[in-house]
ROMI-421492 format. One line per 4 residues: number of its first residue (from 0); their letters; for each residue x, y negated, z negated of C-alpha. Coordinates in nm, 2 decimals. Last residue first. Layout:
# ROMI-421492
NUM = a = X/Y/Z  ... $
//
This chain:
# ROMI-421492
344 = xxxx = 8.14/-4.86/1.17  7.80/-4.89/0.97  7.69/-5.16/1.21  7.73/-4.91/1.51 $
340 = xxxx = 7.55/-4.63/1.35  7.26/-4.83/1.22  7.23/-4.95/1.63  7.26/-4.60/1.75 $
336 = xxxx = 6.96/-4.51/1.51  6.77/-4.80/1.64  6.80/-4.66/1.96  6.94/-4.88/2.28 $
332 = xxxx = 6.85/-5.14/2.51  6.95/-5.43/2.34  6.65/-5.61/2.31  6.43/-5.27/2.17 $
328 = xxxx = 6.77/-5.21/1.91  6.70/-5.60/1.77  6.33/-5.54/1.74  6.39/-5.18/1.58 $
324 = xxxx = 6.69/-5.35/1.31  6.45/-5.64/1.24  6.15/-5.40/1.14  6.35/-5.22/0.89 $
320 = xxxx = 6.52/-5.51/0.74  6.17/-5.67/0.71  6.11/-5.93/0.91  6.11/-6.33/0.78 $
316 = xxxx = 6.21/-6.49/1.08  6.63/-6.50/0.88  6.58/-6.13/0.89  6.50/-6.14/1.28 $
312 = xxxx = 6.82/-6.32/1.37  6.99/-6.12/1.11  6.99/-5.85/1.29  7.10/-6.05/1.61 $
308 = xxxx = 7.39/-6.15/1.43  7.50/-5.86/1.33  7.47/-5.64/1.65  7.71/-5.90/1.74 $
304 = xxxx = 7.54/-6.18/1.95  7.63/-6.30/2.34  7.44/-5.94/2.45  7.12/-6.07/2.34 $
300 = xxxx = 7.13/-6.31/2.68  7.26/-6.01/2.87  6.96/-5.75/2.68  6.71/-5.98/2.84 $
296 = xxxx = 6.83/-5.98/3.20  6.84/-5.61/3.18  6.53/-5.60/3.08  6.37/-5.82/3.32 $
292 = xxxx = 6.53/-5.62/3.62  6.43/-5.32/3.48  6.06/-5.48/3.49  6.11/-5.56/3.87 $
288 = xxxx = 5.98/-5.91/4.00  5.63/-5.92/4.11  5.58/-5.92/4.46  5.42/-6.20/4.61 $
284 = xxxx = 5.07/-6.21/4.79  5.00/-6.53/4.96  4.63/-6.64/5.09  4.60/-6.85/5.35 $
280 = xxxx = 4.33/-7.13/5.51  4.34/-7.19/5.86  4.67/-7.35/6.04  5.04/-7.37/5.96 $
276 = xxxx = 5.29/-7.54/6.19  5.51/-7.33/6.38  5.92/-7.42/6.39  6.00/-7.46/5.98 $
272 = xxxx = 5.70/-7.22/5.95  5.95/-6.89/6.05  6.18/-7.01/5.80  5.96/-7.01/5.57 $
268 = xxxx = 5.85/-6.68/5.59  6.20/-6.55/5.64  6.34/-6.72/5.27  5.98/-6.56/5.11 $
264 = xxxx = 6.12/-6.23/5.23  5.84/-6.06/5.53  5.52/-5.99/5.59  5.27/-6.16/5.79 $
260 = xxxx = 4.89/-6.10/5.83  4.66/-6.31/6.09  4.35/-6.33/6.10  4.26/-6.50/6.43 $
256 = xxxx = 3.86/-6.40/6.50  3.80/-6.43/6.14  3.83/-6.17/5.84  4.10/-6.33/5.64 $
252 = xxxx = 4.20/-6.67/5.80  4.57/-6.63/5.72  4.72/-6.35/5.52  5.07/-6.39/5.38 $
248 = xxxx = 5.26/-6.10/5.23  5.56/-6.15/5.01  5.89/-6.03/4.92  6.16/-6.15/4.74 $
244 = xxxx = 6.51/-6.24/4.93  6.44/-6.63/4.90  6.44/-6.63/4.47  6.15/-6.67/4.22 $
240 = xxxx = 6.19/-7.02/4.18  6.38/-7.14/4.42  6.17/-6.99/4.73  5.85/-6.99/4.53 $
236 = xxxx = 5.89/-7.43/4.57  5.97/-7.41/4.91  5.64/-7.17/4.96  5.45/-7.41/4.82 $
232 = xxxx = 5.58/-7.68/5.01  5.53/-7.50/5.31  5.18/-7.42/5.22  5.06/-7.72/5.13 $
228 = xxxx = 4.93/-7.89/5.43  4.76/-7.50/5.53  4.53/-7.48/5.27  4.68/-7.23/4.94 $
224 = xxxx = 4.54/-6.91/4.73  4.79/-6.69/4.56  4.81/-6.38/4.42  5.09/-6.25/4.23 $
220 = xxxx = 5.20/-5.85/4.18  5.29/-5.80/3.81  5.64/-5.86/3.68  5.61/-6.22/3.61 $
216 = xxxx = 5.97/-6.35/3.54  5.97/-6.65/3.76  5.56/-6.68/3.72  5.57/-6.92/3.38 $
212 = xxxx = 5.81/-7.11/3.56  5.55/-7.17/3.89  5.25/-7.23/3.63  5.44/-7.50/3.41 $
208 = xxxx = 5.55/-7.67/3.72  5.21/-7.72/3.83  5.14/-7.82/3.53  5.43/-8.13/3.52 $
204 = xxxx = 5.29/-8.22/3.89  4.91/-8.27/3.78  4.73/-8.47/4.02  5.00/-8.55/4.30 $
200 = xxxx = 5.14/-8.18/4.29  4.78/-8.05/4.26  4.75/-7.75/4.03  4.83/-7.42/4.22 $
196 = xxxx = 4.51/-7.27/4.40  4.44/-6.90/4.30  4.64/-6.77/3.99  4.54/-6.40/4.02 $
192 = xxxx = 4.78/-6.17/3.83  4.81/-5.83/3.96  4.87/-5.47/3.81  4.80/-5.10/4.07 $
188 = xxxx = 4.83/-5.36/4.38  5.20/-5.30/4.47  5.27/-5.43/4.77  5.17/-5.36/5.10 $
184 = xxxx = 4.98/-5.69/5.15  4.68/-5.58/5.33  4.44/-5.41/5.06  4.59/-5.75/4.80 $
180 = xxxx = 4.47/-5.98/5.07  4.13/-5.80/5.08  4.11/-5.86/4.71  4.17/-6.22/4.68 $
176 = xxxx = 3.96/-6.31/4.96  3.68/-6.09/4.77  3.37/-6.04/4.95  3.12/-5.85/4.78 $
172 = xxxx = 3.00/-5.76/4.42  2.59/-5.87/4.30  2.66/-6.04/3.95  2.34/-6.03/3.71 $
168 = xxxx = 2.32/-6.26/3.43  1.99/-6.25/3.21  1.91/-6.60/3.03  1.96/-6.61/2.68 $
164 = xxxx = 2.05/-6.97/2.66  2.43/-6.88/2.61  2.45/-6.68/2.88  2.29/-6.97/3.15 $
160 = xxxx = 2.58/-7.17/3.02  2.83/-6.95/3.08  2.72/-6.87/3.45  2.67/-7.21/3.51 $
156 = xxxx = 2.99/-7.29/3.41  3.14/-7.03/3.60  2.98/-7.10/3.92  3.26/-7.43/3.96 $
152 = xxxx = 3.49/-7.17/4.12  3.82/-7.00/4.06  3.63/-6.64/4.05  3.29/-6.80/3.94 $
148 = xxxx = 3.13/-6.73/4.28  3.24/-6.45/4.53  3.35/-6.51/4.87  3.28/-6.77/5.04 $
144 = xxxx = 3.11/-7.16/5.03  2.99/-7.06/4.71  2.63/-6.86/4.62  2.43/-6.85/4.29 $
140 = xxxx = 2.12/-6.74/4.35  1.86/-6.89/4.12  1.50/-6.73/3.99  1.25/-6.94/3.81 $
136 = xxxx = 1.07/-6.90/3.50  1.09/-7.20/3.31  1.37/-7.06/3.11  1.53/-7.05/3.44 $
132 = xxxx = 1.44/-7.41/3.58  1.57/-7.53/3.23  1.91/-7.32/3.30  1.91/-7.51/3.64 $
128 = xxxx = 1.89/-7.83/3.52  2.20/-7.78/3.28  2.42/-7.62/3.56  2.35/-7.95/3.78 $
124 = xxxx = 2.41/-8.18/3.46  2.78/-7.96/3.41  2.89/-7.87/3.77  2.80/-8.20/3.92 $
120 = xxxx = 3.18/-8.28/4.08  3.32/-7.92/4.12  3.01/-7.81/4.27  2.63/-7.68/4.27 $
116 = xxxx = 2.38/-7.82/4.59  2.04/-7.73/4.59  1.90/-7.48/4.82  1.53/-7.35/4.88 $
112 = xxxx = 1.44/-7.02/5.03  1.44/-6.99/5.38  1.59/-6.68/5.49  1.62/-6.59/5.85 $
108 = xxxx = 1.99/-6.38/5.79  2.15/-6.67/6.07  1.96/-6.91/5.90  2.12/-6.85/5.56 $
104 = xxxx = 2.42/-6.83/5.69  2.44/-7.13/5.86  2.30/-7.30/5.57  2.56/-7.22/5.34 $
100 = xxxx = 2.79/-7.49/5.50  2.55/-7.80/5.47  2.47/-7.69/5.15  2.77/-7.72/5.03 $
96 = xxxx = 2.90/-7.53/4.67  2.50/-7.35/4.70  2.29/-7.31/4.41  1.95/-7.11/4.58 $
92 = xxxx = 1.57/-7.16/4.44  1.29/-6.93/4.38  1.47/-6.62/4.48  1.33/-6.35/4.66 $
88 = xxxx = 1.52/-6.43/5.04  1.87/-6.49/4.86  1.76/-6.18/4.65  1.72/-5.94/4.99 $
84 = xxxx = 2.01/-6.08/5.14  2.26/-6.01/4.86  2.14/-5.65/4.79  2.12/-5.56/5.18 $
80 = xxxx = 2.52/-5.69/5.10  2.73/-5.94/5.32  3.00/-5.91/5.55  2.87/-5.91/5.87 $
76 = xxxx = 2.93/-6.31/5.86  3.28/-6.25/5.93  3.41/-6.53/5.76  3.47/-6.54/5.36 $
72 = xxxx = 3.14/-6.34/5.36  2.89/-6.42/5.04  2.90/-6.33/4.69  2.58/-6.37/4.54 $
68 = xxxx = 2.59/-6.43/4.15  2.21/-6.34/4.04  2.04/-6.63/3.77  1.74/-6.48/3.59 $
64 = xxxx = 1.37/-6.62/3.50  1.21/-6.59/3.22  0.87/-6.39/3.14  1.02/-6.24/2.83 $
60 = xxxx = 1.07/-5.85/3.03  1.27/-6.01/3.29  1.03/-5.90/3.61  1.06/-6.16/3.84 $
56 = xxxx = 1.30/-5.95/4.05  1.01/-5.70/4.12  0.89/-5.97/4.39  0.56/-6.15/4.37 $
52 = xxxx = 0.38/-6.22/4.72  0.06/-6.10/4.72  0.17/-5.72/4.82  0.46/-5.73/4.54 $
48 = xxxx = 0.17/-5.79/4.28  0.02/-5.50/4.38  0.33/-5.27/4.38  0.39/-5.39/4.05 $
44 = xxxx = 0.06/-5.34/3.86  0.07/-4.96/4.05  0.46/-4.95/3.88  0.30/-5.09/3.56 $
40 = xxxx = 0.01/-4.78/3.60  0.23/-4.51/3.68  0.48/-4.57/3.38  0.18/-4.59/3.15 $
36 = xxxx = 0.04/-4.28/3.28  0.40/-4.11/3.22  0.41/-4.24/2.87  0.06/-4.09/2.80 $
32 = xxxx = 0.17/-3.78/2.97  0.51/-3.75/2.81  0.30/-3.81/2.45  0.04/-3.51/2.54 $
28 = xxxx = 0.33/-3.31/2.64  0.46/-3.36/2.31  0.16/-3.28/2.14  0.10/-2.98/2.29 $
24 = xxxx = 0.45/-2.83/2.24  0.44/-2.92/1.87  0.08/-2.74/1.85  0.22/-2.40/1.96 $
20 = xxxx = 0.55/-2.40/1.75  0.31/-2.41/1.45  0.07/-2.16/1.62  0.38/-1.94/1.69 $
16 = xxxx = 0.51/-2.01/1.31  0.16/-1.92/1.19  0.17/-1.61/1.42  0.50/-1.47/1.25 $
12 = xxxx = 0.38/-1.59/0.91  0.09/-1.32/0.95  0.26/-1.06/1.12  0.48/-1.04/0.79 $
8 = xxxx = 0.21/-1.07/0.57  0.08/-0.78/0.73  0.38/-0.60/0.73  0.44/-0.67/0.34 $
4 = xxxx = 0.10/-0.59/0.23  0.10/-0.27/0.41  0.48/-0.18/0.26  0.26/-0.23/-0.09 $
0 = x = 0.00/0.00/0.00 $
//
């Protein structure tokens, strides 16, 4: 009687934890199906109000509106995203650098949304208007003359400032001058450092030669942007700092009918301009200068101390011993325990 008990009792927990399992399975397919009914009807809400005229970019979640970073083609006017197009043609109103330059594109793509004009000179009321507009609702494309805006470019203000209201940001990639240039240059392109236009000589001539010193022992791959009445200056001025024989790639009028892509020593390049004058807009790729070169250059200028001296170098900074005998073994180019041999002879 009692092993009766037991089986049935058995069986009976059994089908209690089926049941159990049972209802838990119900009611989560009855949550996916109200979820999924949900889902269905916003998408029907959406599809309607995409027939009448309302695109599914207007959907922000807090009834704002949303700035979208367009880049646009730095001259082949293929160049340019379905993405791009279809929010320059959604968008309430387009920030362009110049208007008058941006249109082309925009009629030949058939889009007539309206522009406004964003630059160097109206960055900070324009971008201030244009976060209301957003708040408000309203939908901006940012675009520049070419390429892709806020890289070296007045767009970053606006972006920043659109950020910092709680509007939503959204960059849309394309065209890259700097990029494409670093595809063609043959150099190196696994580090880089970007430093786009040089300040103006006549502007700003003591930061402009802050930037070129700051580059003589750059070991990365540089990019530079310059217009063609500079570039033999520049290129002078790259020529005594970082030295004639180094190498660099320049690529004129990127993706146009005459791009052109040169290669050579900076001493070659401009000696080739001394007899052609420069034309179209360029961008110069140096090579960075060789980190063993750097090091050896560093452990010469330590190499004017005794092992003493430069421990106490560090010591008199305020570094423990320890910490002073690694930083002066890292300069010299050898192990801290061949170091604490050599000061113990």
């Amino acid at each position: 009687m009692t092993f009766r008990r037991m089986a049935f009792h058995e069986i009976a927990f059994r089908r209690m934890a089926f049941c159990e399992m049972t209802f838990r399975r119900m009611a989560f397919h009855e949550i996916a199906f109200r979820r999924m009914a949900i889902c269905q009807i916003t998408f029907r809400k959406m599809a309607e109000d995409c027939s009448e005229g309302i695109c599914f970019m207007d959907y922000t979640g807090d009834g704002r509106g949303a700035l979208y970073i367009c880049a646009t083609p730095i001259g082949n006017l293929e160049d340019i995203t379905l993405r791009t197009l279809r929010i320059l043609k959604e968008a309430d109103l387009i920030a362009a650098e110049d208007t008058r330059n941006s249109i082309r594109l925009l009629n030949h793509y058939g889009i007539r949304t309206p522009l406004t004009a964003y630059h160097e000179f109206n960055k900070y009321e324009k971008a201030e208007e244009l976060v209301r507009l957003m708040r408000g609702g309203k939908n901006v494309a940012l675009i520049t003359d070419a390429g892709t805006p806020c890289i070296s470019d007045p767009g970053e203000v606006l972006a920043r400032m659109a950020a910092e209201n709680g509007i939503a940001v959204s960059s849309l990639p394309g065209p890259s001058a700097c990029i494409a240039a670093l595809t063609l240059s043959r150099l190196s392109t696994r580090r880089f450092a970007f430093e786009a236009f040089l300040p103006s000589e006549k502007t700003d001539k003591k930061e402009r030669r802050r930037v070129l010193d700051s580059l003589r022992n750059e070991t990365r791959t540089i990019v530079l942007y310059e217009a063609p009445h500079h570039l033999k200056k520049t290129l002078a001025e790259l020529s005594e700092i970082l030295g004639a024989s180094r190498r660099i790639t320049l690529c004129r009028e990127l993706t146009k009918i005459h791009e052109e892509i040169l290669t050579g020593s900076i001493g070659s390049v401009l000696l080739q301009y001394e007899t052609e004058e420069p034309r179209g807009e360029y961008v110069l790729v140096v090579e960075g200068k060789p980190v063993r070169e750097v090091e050896e250059e560093m452990q010469a200028v330590w190499k004017d101390l005794s092992p003493e001296e430069h421990v106490r170098h560090y010591l008199e900074q305020g570094m423990a011993e320890k910490d002073a005998m690694k930083a002066a073994a890292k300069d010299r180019g050898i192990s801290r325990r061949e170091l604490y041999r050599i000061l113990k002879t």
